[in-house]
C-alpha positions in Angstrom: -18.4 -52.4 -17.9 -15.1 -53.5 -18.6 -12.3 -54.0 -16.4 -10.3 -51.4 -17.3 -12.9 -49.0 -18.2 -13.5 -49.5 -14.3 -9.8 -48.6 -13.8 -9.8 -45.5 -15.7 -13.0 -44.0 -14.0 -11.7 -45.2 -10.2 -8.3 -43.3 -11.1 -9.7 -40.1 -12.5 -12.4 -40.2 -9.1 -9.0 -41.1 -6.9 -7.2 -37.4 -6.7 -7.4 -34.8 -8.7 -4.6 -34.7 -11.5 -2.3 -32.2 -9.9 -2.5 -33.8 -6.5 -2.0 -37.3 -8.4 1.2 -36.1 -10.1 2.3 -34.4 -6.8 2.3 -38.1 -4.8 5.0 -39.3 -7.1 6.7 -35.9 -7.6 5.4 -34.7 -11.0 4.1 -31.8 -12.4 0.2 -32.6 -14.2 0.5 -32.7 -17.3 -0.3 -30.2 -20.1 -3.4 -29.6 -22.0 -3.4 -32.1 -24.8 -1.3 -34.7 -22.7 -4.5 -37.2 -23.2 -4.6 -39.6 -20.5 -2.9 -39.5 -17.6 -2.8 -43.2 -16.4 -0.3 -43.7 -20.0 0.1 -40.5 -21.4 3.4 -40.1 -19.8 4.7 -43.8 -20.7 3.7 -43.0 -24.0 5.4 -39.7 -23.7 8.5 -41.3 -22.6 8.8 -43.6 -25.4 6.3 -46.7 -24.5 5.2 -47.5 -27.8 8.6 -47.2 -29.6 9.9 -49.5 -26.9 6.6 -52.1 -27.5 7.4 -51.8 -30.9 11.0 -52.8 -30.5 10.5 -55.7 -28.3 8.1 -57.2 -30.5 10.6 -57.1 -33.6 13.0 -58.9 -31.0 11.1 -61.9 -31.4 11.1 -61.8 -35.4 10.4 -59.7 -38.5 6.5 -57.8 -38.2 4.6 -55.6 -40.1 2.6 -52.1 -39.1 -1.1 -54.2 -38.6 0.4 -57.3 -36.6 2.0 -54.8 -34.0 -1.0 -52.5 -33.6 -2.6 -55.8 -32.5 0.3 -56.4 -30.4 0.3 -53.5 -28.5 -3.7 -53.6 -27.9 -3.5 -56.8 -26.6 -0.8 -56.8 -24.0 -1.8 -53.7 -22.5 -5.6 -55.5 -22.7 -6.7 -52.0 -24.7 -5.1 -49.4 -22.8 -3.1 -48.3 -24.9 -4.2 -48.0 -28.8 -2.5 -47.3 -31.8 -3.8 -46.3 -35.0 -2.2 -46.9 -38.2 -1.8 -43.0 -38.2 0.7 -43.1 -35.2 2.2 -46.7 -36.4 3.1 -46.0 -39.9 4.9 -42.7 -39.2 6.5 -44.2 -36.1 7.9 -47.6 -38.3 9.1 -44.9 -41.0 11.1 -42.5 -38.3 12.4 -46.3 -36.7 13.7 -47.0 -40.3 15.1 -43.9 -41.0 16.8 -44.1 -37.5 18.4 -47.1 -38.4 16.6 -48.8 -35.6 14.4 -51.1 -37.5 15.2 -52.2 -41.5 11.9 -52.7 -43.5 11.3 -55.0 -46.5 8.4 -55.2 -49.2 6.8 -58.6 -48.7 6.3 -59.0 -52.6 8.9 -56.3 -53.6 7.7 -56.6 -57.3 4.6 -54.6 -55.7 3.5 -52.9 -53.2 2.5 -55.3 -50.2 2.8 -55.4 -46.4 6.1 -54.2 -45.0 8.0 -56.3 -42.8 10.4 -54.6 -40.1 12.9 -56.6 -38.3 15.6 -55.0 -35.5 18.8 -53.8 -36.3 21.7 -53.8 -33.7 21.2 -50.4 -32.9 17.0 -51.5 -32.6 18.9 -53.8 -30.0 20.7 -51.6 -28.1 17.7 -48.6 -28.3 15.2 -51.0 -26.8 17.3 -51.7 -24.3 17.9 -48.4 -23.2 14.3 -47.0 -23.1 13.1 -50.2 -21.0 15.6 -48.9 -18.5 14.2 -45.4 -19.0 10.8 -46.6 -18.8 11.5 -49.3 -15.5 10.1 -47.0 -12.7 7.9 -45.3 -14.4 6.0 -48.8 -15.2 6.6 -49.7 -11.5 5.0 -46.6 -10.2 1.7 -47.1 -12.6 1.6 -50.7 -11.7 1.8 -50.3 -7.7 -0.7 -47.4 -8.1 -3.1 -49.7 -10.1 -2.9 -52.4 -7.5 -3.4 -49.9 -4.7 -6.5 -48.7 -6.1 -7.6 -52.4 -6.3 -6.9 -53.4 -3.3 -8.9 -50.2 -1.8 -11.5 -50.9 -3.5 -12.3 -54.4 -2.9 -10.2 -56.8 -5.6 
């Protein structure tokens, strides 16, 4: 079993949701939320922020940052090219991120690179996102150290 399939299942035996959300001061969320160890980063804007911090190290396109994202959260959290795409598209049309055809006689990949305002977003939602990062990370290592590693 894999490490953080073994993190998932000692989380959802640790508390029950709403007493979970009640130790930090939150509400459980919603049916539909999907899971609670990142459905609220995600909610809050954790993959447009991923997204945006990748492009900060140079131009990507849709397939290379799904890969991206799977691999520095070691699988937690995945993306599928139905959430990527849209989410590139609403970046672009946001003015956040500025996409180019990489044969533009044809239809090829799509490379995005950062604008200024990319920039100046990602900033601002890794502030946003800071404690709420924090909290999930000291409650991870918590439930490590309880049980055993």
């Amino acid at each position: 079993m894999s490490t953080s399939r073994r993190t998932q299942e000692a989380v959802a035996e640790a508390a029950p949701l709403e007493r979970a959300g009640e130790a930090v001061g939150r509400a459980a969320p919603g049916p539909g939320s999907g899971d609670p160890l990142v459905g609220e980063l995600r909610r809050a804007g954790l993959v447009p922020l991923l997204v945006l911090h990748f492009l900060e190290g140079g131009p990507s396109y849709g397939g290379a940052l799904m890969e991206r994202v799977a691999t520095l959260t070691g699988g937690l959290v995945a993306v599928n090219p139905n959430t990527m795409y849209p989410l590139l598209r609403r970046l672009e049309g946001e003015g956040l991120v500025a996409g180019e055809w990489e044969h533009p006689e044809r239809r090829s990949r799509r490379f995005y690179r950062i604008t200024e305002a990319g920039s100046a977003e990602r900033a601002r939602l890794a502030e946003a996102l800071a404690p709420r990062l924090r909290v999930t990370a000291q409650a991870l290592q918590a439930i490590d150290a309880e049980l055993g590693g």
